[in-house]
C-alpha positions as CSV (number, residue, x, y, z in Angstrom):
1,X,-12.2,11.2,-8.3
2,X,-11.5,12.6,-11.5
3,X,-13.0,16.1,-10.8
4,X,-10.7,16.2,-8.2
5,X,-7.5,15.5,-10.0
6,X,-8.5,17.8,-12.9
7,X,-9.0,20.4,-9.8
8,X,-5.0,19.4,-8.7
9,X,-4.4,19.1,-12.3
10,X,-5.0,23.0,-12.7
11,X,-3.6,24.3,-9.7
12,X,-0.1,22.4,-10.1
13,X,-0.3,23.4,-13.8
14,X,3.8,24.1,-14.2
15,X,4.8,21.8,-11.1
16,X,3.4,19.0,-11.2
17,X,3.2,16.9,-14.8
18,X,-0.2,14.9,-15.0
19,X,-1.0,11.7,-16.9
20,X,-3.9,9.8,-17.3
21,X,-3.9,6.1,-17.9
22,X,-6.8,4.1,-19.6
23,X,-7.1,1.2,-17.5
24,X,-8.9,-0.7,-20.1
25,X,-6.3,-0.3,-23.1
26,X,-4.2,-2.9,-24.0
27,X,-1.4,-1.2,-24.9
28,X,-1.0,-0.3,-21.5
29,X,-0.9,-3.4,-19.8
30,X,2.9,-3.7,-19.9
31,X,3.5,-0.3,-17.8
32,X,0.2,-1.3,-15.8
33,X,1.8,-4.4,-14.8
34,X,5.2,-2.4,-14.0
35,X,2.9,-0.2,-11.9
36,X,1.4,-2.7,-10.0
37,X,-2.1,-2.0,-10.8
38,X,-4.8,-3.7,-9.5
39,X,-7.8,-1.6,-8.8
40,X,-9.5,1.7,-10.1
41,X,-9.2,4.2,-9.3
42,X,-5.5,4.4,-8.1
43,X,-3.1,7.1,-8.7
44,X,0.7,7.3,-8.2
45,X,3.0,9.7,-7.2
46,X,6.1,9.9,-9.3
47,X,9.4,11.0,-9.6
48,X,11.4,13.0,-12.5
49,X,12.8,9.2,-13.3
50,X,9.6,7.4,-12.9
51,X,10.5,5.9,-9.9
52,X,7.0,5.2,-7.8
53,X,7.0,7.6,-4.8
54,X,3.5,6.8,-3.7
55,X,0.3,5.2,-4.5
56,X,-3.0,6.2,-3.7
57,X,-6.0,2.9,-4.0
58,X,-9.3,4.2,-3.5
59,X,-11.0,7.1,-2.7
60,X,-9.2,9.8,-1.0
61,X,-9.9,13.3,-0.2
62,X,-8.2,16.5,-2.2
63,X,-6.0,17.3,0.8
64,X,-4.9,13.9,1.0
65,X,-3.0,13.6,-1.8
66,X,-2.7,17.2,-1.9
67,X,-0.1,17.2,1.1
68,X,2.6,14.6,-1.0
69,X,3.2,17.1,-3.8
């Protein structure tokens, strides 16, 4: 999925803010637990406060995801 987000990633550059998170880092285990993690690849749909909006587990297709931002 990550060609896909990097695709997103460019064509929201401005509106959209994109952060990656490294799964197997320790030091993120505290907000992974806050997230809910469970299972790669996920990604999640934020707000300006950080508040989770939506979460996407699994494969899904660009226009998907593309329709929630």
């Amino acid at each position: 999925m990550a060609p896909m987000v990097h695709g997103l990633e460019a064509e929201y550059s401005g509106k959209v803010k994109f952060s990656y998170l490294d799964a197997d880092d320790p030091n993120t285990d505290s907000f992974q637990r806050t997230l809910g993690f469970a299972y790669q690849p996920e990604l999640y749909l934020l707000d300006g406060d950080g508040n989770v909006l939506m979460k996407f587990i699994g494969f899904y297709i660009r226009r998907s995801i593309k329709k929630h931002l």
